[in-house]
VOBA-1610 file (N, C-alpha, C; in pm, whole numbers, padded with zeros to 5 digits, always signed):
BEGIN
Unk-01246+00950+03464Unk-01236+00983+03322Unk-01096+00952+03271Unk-01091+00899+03121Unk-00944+00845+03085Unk-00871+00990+03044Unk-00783+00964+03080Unk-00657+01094+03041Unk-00678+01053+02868Unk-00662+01245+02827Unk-00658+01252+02670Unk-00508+01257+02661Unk-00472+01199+02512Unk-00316+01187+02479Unk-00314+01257+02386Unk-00226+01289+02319Unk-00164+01321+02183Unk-00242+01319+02073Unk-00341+01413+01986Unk-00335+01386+01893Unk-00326+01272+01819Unk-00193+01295+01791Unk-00091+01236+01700Unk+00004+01119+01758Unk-00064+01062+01884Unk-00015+00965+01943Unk+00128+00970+01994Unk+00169+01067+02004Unk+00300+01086+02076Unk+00314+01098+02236Unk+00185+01045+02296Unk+00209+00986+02455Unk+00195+00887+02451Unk+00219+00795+02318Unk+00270+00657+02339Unk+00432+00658+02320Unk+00463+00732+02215Unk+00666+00700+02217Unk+00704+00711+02358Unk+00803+00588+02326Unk+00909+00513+02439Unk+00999+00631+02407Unk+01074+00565+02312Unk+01195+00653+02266Unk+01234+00628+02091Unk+01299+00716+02061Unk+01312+00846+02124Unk+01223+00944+02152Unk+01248+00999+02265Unk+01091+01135+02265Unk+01126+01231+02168Unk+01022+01265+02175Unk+00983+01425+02053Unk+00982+01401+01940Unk+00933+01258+01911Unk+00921+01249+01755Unk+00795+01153+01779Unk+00751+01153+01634Unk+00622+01106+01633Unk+00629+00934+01617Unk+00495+00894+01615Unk+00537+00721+01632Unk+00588+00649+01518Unk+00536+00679+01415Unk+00654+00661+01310Unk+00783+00604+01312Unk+00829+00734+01343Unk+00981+00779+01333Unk+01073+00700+01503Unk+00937+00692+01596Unk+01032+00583+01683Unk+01043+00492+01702Unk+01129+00437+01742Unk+01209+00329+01740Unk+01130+00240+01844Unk+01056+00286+01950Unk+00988+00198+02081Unk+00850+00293+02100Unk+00742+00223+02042Unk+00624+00270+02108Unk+00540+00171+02202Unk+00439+00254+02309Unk+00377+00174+02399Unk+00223+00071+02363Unk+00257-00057+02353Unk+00159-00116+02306Unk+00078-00105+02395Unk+00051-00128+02557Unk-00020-00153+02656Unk-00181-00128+02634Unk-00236-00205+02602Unk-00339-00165+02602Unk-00445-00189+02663Unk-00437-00206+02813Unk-00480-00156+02969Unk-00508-00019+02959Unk-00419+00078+02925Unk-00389+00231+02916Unk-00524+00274+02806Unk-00620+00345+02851Unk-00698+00363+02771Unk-00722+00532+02770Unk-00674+00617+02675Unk-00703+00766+02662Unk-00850+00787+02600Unk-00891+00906+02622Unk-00988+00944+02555Unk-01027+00985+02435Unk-00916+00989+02377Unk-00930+01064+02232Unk-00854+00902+02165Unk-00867+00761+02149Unk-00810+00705+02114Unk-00914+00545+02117Unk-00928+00504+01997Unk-00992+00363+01981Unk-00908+00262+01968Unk-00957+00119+02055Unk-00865+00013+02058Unk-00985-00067+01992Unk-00895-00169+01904Unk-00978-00278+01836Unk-00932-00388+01866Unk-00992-00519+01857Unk-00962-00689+01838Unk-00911-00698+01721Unk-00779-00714+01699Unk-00692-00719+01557Unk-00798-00882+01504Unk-00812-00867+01371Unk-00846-01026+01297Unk-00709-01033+01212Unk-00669-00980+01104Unk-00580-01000+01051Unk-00473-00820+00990Unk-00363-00867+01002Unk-00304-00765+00929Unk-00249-00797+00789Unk-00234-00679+00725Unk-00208-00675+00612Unk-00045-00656+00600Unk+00008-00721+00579Unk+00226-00687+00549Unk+00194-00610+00418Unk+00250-00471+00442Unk+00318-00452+00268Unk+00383-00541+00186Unk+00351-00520+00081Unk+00435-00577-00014Unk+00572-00595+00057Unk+00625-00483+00021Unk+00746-00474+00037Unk+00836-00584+00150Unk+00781-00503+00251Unk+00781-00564+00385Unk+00808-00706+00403Unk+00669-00778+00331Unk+00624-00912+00367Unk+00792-00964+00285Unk+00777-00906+00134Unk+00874-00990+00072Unk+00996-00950+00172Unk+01056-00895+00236Unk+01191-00867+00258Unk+01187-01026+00369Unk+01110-01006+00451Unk+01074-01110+00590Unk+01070-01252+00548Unk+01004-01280+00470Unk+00969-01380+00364Unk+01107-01448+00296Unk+01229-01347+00252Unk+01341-01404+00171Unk+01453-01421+00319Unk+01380-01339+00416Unk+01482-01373+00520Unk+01462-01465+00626Unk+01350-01517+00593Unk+01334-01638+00667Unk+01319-01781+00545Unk+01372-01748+00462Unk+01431-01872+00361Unk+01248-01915+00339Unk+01136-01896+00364Unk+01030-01863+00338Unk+00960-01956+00443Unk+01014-02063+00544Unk+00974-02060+00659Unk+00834-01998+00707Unk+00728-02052+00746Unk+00645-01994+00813Unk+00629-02000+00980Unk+00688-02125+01017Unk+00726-02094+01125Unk+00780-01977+01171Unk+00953-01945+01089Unk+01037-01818+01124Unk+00989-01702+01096Unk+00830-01683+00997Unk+00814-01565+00924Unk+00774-01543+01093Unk+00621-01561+01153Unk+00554-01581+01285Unk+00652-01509+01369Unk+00783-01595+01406Unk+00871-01561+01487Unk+00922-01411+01496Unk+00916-01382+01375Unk+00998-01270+01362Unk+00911-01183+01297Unk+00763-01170+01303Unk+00694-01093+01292Unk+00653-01043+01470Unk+00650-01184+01542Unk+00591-01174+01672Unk+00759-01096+01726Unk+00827-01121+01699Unk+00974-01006+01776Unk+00982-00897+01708Unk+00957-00854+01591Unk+00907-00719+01611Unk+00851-00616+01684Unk+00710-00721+01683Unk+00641-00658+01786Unk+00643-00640+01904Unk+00739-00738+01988Unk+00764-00776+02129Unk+00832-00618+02128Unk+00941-00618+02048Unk+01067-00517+02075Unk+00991-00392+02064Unk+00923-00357+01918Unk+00887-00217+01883Unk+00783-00167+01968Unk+00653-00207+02013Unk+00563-00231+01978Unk+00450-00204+01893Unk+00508-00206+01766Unk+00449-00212+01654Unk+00485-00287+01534Unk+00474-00279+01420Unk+00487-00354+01329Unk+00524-00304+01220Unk+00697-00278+01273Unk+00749-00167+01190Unk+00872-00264+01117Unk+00892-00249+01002Unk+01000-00368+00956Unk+01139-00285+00974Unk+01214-00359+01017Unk+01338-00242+01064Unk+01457-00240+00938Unk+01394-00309+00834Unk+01501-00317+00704Unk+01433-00226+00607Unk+01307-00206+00569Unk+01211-00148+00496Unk+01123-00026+00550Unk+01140-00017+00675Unk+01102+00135+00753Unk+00919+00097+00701Unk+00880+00006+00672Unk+00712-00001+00638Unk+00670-00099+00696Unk+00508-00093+00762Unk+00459-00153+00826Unk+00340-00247+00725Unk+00219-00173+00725Unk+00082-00267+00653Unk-00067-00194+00711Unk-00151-00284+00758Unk-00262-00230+00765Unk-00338-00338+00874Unk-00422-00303+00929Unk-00514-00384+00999Unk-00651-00401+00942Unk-00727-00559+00984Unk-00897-00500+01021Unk-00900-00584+01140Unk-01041-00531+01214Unk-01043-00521+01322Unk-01159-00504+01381Unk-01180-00520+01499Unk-01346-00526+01584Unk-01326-00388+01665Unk-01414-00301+01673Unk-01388-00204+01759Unk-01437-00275+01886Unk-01361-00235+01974Unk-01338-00274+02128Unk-01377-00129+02235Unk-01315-00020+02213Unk-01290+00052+02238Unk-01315+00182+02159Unk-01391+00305+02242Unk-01406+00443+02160Unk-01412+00547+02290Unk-01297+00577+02272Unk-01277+00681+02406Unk-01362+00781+02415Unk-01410+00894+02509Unk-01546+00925+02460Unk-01536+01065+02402Unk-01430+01112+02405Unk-01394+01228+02307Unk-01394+01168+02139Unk-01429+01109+02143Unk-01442+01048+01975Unk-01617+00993+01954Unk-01683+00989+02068Unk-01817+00920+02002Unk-01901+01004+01936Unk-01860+01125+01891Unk-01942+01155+01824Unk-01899+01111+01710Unk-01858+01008+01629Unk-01799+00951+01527Unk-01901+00868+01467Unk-01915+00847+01366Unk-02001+00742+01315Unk-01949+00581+01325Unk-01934+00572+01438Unk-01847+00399+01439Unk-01935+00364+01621Unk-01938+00265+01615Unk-01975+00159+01762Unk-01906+00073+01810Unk-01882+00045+01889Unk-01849-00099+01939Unk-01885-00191+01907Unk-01827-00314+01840Unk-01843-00424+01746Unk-01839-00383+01600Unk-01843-00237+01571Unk-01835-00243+01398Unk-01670-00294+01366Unk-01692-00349+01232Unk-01547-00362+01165Unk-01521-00304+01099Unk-01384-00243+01105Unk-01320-00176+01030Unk-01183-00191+00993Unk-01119-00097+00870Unk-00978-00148+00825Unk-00911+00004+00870Unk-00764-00019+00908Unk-00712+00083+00907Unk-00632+00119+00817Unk-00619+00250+00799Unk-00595+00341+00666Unk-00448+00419+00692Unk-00393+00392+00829Unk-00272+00432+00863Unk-00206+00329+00889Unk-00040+00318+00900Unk+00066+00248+00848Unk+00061+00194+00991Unk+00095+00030+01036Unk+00118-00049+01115Unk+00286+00004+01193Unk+00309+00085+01042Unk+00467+00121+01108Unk+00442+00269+01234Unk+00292+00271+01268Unk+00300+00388+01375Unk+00196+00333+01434Unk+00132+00221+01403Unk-00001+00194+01532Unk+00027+00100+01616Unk+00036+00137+01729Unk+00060+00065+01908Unk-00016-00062+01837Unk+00056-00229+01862Unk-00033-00301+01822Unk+00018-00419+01923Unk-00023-00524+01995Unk+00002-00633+02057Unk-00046-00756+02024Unk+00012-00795+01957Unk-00046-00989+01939Unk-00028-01091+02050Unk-00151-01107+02073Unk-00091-01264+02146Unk-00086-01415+02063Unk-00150-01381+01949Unk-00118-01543+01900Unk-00142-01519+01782Unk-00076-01595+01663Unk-00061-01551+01518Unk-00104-01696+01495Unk-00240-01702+01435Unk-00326-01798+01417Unk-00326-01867+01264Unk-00255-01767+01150Unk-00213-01806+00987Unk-00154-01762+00918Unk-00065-01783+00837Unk+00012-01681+00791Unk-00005-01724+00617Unk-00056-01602+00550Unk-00046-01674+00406Unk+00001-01593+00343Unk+00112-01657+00297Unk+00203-01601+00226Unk+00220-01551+00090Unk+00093-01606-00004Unk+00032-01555-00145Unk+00002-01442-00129Unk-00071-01425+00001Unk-00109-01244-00015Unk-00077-01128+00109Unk+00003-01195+00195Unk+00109-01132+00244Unk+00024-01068+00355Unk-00045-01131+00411Unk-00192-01132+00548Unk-00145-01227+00670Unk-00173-01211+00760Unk-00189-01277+00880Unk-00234-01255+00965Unk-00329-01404+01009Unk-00422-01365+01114Unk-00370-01352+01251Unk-00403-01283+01342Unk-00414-01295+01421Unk-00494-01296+01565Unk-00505-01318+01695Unk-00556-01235+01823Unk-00460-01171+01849Unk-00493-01010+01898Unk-00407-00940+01941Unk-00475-00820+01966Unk-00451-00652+01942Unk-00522-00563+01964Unk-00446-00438+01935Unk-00536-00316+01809Unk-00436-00231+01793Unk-00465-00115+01847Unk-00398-00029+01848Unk-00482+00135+01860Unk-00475+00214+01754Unk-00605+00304+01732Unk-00592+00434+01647Unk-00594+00537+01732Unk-00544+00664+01700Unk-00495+00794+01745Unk-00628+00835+01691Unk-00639+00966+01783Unk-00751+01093+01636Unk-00739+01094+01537Unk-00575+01081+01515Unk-00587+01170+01360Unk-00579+01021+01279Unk-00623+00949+01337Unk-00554+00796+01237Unk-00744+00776+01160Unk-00708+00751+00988Unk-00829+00734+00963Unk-00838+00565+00969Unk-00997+00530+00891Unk-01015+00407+00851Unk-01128+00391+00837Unk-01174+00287+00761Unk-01280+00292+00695Unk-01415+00174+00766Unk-01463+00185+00743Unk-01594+00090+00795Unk-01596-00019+00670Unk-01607-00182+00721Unk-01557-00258+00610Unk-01738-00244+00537Unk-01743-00276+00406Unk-01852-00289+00335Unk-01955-00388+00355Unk-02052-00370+00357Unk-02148-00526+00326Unk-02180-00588+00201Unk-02123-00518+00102Unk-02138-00580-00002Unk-02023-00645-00067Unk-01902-00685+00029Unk-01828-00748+00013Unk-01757-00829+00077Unk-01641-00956+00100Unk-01649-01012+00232Unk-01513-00917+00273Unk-01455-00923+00395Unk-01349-00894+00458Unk-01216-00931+00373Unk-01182-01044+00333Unk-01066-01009+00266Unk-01072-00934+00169Unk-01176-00992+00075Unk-01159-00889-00065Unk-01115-00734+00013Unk-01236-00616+00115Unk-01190-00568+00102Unk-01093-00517+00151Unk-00995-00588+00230Unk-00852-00579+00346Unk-00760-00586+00208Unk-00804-00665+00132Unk-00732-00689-00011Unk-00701-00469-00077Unk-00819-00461-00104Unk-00829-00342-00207Unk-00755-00239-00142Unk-00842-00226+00016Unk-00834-00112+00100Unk-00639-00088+00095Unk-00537-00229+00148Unk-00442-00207+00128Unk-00360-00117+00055Unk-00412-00109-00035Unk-00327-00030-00164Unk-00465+00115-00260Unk-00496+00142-00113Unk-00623+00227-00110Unk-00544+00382-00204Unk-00436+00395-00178Unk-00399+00518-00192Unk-00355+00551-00360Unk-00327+00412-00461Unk-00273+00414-00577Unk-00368+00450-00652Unk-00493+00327-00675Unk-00553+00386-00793Unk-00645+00550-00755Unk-00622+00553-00647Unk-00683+00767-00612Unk-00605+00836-00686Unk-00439+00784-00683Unk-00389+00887-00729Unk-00380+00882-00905Unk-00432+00718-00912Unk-00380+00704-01117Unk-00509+00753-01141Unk-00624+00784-01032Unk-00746+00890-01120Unk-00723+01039-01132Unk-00632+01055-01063Unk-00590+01195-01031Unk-00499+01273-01037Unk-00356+01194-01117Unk-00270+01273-01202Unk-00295+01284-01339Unk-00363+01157-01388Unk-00339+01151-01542Unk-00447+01291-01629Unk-00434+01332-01743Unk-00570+01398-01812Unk-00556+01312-01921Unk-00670+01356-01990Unk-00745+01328-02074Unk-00625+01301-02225Unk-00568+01205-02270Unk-00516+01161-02372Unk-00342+01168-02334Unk-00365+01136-02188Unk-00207+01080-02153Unk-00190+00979-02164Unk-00023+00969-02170Unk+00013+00806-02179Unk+00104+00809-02038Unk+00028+00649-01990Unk+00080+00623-01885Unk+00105+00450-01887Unk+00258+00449-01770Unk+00341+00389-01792Unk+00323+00330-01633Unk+00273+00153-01614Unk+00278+00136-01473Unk+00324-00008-01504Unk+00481+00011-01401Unk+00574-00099-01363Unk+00526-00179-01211Unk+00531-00321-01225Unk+00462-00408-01157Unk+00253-00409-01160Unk+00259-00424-01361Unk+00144-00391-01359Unk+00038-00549-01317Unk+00085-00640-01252Unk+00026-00760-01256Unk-00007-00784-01085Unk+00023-00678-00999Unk+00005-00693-00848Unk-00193-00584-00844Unk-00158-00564-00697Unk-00324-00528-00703Unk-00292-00413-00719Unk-00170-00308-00695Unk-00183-00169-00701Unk-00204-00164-00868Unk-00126-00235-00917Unk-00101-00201-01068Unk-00216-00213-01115Unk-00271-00377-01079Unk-00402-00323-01205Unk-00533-00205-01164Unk-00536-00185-00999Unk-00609-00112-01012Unk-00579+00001-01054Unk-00446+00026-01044Unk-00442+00216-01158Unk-00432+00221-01292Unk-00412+00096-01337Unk-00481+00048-01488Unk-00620+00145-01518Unk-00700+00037-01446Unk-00828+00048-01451Unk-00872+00219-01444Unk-00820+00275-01343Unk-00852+00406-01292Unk-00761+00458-01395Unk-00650+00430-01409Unk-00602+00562-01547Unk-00635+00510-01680Unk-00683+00389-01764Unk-00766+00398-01867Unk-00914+00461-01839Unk-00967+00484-01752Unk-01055+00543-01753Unk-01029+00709-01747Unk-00981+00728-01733Unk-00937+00906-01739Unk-00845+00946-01815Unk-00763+00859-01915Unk-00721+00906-02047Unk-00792+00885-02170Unk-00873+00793-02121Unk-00972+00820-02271Unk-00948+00713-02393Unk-01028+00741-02486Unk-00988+00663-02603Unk-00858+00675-02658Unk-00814+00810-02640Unk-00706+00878-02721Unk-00560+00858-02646Unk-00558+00800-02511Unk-00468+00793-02439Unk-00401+00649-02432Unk-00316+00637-02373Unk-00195+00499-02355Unk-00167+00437-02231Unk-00224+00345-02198Unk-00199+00276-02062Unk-00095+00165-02075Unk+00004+00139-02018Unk+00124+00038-02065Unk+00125-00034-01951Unk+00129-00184-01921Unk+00197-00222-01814Unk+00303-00268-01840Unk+00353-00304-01711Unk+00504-00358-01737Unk+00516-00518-01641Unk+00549-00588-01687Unk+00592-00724-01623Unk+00705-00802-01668Unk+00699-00921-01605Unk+00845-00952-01591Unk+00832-01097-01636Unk+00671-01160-01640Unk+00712-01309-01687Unk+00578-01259-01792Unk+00610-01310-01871Unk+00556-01315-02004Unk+00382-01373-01997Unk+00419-01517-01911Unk+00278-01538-01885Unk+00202-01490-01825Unk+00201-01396-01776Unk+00097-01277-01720Unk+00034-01208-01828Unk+00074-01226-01952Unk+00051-01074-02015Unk-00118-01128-02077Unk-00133-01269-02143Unk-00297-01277-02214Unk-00404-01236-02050Unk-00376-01273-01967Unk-00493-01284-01826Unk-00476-01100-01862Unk-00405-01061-01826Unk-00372-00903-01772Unk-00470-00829-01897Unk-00388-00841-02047Unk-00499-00805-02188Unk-00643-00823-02188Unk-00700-00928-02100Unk-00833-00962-02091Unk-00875-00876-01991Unk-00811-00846-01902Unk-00887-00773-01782Unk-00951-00652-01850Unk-00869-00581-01913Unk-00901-00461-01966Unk-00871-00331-01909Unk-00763-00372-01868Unk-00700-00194-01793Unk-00594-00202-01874Unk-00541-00202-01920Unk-00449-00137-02006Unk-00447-00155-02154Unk-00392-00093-02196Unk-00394-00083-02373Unk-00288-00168-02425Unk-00204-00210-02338Unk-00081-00255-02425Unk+00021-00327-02297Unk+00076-00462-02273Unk+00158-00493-02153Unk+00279-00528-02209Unk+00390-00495-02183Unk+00498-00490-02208Unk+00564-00573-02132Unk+00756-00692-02173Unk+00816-00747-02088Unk+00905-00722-02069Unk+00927-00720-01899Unk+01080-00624-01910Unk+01106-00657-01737Unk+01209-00643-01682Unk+01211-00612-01563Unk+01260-00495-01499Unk+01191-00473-01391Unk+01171-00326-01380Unk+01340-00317-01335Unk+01403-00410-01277Unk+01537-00397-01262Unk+01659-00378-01359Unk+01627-00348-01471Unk+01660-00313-01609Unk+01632-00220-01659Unk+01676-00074-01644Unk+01560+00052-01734Unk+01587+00035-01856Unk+01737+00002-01899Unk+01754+00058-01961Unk+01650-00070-02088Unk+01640-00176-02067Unk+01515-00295-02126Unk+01433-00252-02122Unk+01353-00175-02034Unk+01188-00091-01997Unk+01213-00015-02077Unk+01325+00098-02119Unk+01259+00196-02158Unk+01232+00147-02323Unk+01355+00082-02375Unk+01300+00056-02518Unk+01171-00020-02535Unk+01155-00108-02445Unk+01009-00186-02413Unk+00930-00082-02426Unk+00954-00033-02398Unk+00812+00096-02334Unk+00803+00228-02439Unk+00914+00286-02493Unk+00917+00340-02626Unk+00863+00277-02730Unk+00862+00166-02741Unk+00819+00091-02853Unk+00674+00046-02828Unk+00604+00081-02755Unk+00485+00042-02727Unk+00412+00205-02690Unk+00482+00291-02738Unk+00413+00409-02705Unk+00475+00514-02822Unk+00459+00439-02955Unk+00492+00483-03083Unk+00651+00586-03061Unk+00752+00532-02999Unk+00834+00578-02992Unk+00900+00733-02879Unk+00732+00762-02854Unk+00741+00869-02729Unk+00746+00839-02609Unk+00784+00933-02544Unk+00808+00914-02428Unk+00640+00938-02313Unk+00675+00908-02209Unk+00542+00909-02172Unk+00544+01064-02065Unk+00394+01060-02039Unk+00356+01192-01956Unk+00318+01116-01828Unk+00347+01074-01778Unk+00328+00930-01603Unk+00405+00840-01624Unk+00462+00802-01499Unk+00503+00634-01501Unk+00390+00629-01309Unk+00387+00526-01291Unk+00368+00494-01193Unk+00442+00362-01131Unk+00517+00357-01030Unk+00597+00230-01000Unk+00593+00156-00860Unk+00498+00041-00920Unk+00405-00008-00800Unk+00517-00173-00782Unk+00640-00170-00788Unk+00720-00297-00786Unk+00733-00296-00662Unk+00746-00404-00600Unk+00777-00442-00488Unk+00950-00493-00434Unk+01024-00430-00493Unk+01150-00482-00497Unk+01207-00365-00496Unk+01414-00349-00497Unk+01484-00240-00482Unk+01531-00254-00660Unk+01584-00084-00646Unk+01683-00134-00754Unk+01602-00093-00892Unk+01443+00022-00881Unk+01298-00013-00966Unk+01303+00148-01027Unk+01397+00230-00950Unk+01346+00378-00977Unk+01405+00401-01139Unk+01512+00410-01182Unk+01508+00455-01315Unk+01471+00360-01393Unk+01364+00289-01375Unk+01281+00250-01500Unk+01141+00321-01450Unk+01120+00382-01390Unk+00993+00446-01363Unk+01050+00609-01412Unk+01182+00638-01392Unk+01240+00784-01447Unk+01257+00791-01584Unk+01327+00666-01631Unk+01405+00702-01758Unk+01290+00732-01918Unk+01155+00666-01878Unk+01085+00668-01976Unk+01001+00807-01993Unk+01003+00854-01883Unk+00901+00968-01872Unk+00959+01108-01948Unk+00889+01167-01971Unk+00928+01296-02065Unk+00968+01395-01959Unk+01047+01543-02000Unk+01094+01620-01939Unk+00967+01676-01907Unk+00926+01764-01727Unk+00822+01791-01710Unk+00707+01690-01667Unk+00721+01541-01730Unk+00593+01454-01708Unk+00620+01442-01512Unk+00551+01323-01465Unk+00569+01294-01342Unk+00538+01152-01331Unk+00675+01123-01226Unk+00656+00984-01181Unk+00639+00958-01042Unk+00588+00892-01015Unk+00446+00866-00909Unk+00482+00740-00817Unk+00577+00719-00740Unk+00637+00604-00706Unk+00570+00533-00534Unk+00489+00424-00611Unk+00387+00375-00526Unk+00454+00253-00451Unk+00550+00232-00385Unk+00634+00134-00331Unk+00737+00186-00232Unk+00724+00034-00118Unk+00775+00095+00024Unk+00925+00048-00020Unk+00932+00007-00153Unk+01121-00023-00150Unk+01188+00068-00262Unk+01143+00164-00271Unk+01186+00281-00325Unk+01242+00353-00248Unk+01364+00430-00305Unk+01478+00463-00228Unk+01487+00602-00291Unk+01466+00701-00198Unk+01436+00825-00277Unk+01541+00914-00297Unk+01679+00858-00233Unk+01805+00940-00293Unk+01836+00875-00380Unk+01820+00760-00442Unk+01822+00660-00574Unk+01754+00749-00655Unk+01660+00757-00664Unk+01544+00861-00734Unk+01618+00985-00776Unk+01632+01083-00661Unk+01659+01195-00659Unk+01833+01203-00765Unk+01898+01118-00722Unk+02022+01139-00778Unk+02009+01083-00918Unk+01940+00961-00941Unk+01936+00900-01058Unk+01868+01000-01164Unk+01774+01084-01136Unk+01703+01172-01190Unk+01822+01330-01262Unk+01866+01328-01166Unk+01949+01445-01186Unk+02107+01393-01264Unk+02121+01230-01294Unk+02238+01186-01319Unk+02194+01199-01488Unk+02073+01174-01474Unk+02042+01193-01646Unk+01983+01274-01701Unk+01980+01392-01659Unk+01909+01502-01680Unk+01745+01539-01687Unk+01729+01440-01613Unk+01551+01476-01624Unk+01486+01544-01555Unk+01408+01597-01587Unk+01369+01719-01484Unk+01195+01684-01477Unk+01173+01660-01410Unk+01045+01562-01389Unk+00987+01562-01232Unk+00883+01586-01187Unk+00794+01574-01042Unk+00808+01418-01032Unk+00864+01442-00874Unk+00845+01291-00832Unk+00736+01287-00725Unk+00657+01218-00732Unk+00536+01196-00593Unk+00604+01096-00523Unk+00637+01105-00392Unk+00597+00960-00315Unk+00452+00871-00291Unk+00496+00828-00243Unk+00376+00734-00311Unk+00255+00724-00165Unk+00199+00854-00097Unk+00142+00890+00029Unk+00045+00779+00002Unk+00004+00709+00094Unk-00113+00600+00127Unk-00291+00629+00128Unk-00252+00786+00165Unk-00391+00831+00166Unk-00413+00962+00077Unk-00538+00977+00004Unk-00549+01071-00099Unk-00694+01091-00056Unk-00762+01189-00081Unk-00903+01212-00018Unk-00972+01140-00132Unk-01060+01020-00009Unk-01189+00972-00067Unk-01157+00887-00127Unk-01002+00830-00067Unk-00913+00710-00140Unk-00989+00555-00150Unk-01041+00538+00033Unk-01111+00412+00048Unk-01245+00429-00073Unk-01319+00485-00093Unk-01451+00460-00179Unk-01417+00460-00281Unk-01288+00526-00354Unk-01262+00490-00464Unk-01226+00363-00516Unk-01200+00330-00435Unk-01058+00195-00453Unk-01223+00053-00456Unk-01277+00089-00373Unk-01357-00010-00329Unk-01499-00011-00440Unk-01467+00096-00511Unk-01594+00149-00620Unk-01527+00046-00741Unk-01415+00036-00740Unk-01356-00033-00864Unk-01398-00161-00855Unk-01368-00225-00747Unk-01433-00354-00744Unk-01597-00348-00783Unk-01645-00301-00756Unk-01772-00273-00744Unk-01809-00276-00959Unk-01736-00142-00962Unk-01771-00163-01119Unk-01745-00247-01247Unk-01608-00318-01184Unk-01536-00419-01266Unk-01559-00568-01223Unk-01625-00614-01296Unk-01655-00764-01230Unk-01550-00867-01257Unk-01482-00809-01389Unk-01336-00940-01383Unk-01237-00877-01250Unk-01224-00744-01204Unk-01062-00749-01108Unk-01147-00763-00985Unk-01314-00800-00996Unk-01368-00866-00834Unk-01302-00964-00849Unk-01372-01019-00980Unk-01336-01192-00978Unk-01162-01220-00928Unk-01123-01127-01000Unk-00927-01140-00996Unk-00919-01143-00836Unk-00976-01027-00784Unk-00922-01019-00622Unk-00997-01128-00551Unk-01099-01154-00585Unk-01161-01276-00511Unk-01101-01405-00507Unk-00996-01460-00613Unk-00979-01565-00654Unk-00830-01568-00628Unk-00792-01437-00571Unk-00611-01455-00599Unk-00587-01362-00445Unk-00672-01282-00407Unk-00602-01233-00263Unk-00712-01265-00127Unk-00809-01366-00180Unk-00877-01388-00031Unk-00889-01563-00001
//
């Protein structure tokens, strides 16, 4: 019988011990080592964060050879797929291989596919060969093989859609849960990097839960985005500005929200340097909701308190209950952001 591990996968950390895989610096990819409370899959492709991909991407002068290289030495060193400049990993899908048997009472088999719903920056993962790397949507295939813990969720991929679309949605599973689930009924909300997939899907999900009476704003940075984005129909109004500018956002964004300030921002940019334009617009009391792995939360915290705002900040947690069906319901109900994700992330 296989030895049970950790929960929480902490009889894989190398080092340092006593912290969880996350937070270390060397976890054990081996995946010979098979526990009982723990599923190993046939990696097909992973998903890079945003964030992530772009940091790797500008540091390999955009190289795909060097991206490979230095995605595959990551992993050699960590063993995982943890970016050591951005502290964020991504996502997998995958063939189940493996279901230790303290887990079969689970609704999953051997050979189903599935995506994982926890961060690459804590799952034991080993590649042996990185088979594509595409750099439009920040994916790469590979052979290789990851593990999930107990507590690690993930979803069973759909049949009514193909694998990228939903490796596409599932990615950024955790945003539009939460733009259904802060906003009420005749808020105005404010979402910077509204032209990526997080953005428009919390478009979509927060015009639908503010109502007729409410304000959905995006924010972008090249102008020609804005007629495609107006047609989709998630937002009420797209604004140009860069999010690296508040003090441009906020009059942008005052002026497109009859001069008030808003009750949400959400800030789904993929870049540094993004937090007080997601702070400065929001009203005293409102909350900003910061959905990005290059958000810097003593930036936040101090920038917040440098200008007196007194405002809830969310980080931007990946998982929200009942995140995957939501996220994947949108596609489902919106046939232009299928068409969008079909045509632009698979």
């Amino acid at each position: 019988m296989a030895l049970k591990g950790n929960k929480y996968g902490t009889h894989r950390v190398i080092e340092p011990k006593g912290v969880l895989t996350q937070a270390a610096w060397k976890i054990d990819n081996d995946m010979t080592k098979r526990y009982s409370n723990e599923i190993i899959c046939d990696v097909i492709s992973l998903n890079i964060d945003s964030a992530s991909f772009t940091q790797i991407e500008e540091a390999c002068g955009g190289d795909e050879k060097k991206i490979g290289e230095m995605i595959m030495g990551i992993v050699g060193e960590r063993g995982k797929q943890q970016n050591p400049v951005t502290g964020s990993g991504g996502m997998f899908i995958g063939k189940v291989a493996y279901i230790g048997e303290d887990l079969k009472d689970r609704d999953l088999k051997v050979g189903d596919k599935i995506a994982s719903l926890v961060s690459l920056s804590l799952t034991p993962l080993k590649i042996e060969k990185i088979l594509a790397i595409h750099k439009d949507i920040d994916r790469v295939d590979i052979i290789g093989q990851a593990v999930l813990f107990e507590s690690g969720i993930y979803a069973k991929l759909p049949d009514d859609m193909s694998e990228p679309l939903a490796l596409a949605a599932l990615d950024v599973a955790g945003a539009p849960a939460q733009a259904r689930k802060l906003p009420k009924e005749g808020d105005s909300v404010l979402i910077l990097g509204a032209n990526g997939k997080s953005g428009v899907l919390c478009g979509y999900e927060a015009m639908k839960k503010v109502g007729p009476k409410g304000n959905v704003v995006g924010v972008v940075r090249n102008p020609k985005q804005v007629p495609a984005l107006m047609e989709l129909g998630v937002y009420n109004k797209v604004i140009v500005a860069s999010a690296t500018e508040p003090c441009a956002v906020l009059d942008a964004a005052l002026e497109a929200n009859d001069g008030k300030e808003y009750d949400i921002s959400i800030c789904c940019v993929n870049v540094e340097n993004c937090e007080m334009s997601a702070i400065l617009p929001v009203r005293d009391d409102g909350i900003v909701y910061f959905f990005s792995m290059a958000t810097s939360f003593t930036k936040a915290a101090l920038g917040a308190e440098g200008i007196g705002k007194d405002v809830t900040m969310i980080i931007g947690n990946g998982y929200t209950k009942d995140h995957a069906e939501i996220t994947l319901n949108v596609l489902r109900e919106n046939e232009k952001l299928r068409k969008l994700f079909d045509e632009k992330y698979c």
